[in-house]
C-alpha positions in Angstrom: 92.0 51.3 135.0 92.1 50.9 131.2 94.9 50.5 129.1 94.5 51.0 125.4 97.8 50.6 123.0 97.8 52.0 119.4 100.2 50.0 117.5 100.3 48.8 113.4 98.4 45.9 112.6 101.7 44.1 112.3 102.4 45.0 115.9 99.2 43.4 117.3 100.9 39.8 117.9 104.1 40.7 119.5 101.8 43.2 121.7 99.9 40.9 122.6 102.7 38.8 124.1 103.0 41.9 126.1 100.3 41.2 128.2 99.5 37.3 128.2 103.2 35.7 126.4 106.0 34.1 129.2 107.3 37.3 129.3 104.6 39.5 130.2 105.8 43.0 131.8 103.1 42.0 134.7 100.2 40.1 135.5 98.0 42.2 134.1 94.8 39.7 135.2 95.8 40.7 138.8 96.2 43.9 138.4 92.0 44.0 136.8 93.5 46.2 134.1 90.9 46.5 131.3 93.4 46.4 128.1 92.9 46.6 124.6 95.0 46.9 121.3 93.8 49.3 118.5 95.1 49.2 115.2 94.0 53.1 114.5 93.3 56.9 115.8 89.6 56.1 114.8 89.4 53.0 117.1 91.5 54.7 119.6 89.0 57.8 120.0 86.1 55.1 120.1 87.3 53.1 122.7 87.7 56.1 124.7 84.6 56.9 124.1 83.1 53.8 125.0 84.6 53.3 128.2 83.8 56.7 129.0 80.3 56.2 128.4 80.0 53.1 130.7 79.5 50.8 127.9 81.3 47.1 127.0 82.9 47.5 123.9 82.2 43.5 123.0 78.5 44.6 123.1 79.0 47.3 121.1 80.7 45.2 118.0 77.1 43.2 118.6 75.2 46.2 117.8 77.3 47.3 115.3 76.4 44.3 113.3 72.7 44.5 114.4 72.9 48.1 113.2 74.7 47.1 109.6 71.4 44.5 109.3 69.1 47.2 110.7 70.6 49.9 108.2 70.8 47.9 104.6 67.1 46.4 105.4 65.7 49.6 105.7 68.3 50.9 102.4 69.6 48.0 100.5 71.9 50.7 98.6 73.7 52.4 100.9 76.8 52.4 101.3 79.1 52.8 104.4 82.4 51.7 105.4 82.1 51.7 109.3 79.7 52.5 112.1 81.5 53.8 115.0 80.4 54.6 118.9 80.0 58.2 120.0 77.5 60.4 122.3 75.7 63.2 121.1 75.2 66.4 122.4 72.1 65.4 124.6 74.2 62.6 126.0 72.3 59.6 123.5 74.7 56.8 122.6 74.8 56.6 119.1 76.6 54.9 116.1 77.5 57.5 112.9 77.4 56.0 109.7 80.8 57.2 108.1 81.5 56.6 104.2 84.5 57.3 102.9 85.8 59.0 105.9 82.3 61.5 105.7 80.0 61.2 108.3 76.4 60.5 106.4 74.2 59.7 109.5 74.0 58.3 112.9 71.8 55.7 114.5 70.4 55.7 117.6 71.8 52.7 119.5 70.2 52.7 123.2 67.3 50.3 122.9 69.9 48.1 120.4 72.4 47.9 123.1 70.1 46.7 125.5 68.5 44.0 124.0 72.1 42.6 123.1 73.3 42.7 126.4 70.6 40.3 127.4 71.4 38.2 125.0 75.5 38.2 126.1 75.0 36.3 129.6 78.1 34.4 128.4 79.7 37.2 128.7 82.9 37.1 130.6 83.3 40.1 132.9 84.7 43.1 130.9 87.8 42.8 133.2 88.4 38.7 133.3 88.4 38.2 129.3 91.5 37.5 127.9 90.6 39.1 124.2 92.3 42.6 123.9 91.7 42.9 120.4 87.9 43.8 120.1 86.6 44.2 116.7 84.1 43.3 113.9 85.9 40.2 113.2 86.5 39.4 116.8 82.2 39.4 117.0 81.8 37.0 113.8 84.6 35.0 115.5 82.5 34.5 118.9 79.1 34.1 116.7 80.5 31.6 114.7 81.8 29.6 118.0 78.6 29.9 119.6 76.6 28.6 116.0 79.3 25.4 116.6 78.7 24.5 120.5 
């Protein structure tokens, strides 16, 4: 089961406390719920989409930022404002390149994803990690912890 809640960016704490606070409504580590807080529709569709897809969305912020390297070596000038997950029509997990809110290309993230899912052995499973909130900075935060052990 997956739980995914859309709420304001000011919301995030409080829902947070939802889940994990004194308080919580249940224990949701019992209950294996996979849950996540989204702070958009965009990040809503993609989590869907990710899940649906089979994939761990903590990998997926991985290749995103393999993809951003991958992308500006290859085109130091372009410019992009996210990468986000999605399948094409043949069923190929992808990233599209989206700049201000236009779609201007899509990378092909198979081979990507699996060579950073080898290197995430440390990994919690999907189901036992305590971070709901799943993003680009939650990525540089776990990089930066693992540059510090």
């Amino acid at each position: 089961l997956v739980m995914i809640y859309l709420v304001p960016e000011s919301e995030v704490k409080k829902t947070y406390e939802m889940f994990y606070g004194e308080n919580a409504l249940f224990d949701f580590r019992i209950e294996k719920y996979l849950a996540r807080i989204v702070t958009s529709p965009n990040q809503l569709v993609e989590k869907i989409q990710i899940f649906d897809a089979g994939k761990d969305d903590r990998i997926i912020e991985l290749v995103k930022l393999l993809a951003t390297d991958s992308i500006l070596k290859n085109d130091p000038n372009k410019e992009f404002d996210e990468l986000c997950f999605a399948v094409d029509d043949d069923g190929t997990n992808i990233l599209v390149i989206i700049n201000k809110g236009e779609i201007t290309g899509a990378v092909d993230i198979d081979n990507m994803y699996e060579f950073a899912s080898s290197h995430c052995n440390d990994f919690k499973d999907l189901r036992d990690d305590e971070d709901i909130v799943i993003n680009r900075e939650w990525i540089l935060n776990k990089l930066a912890e693992a540059e510090n052990e």
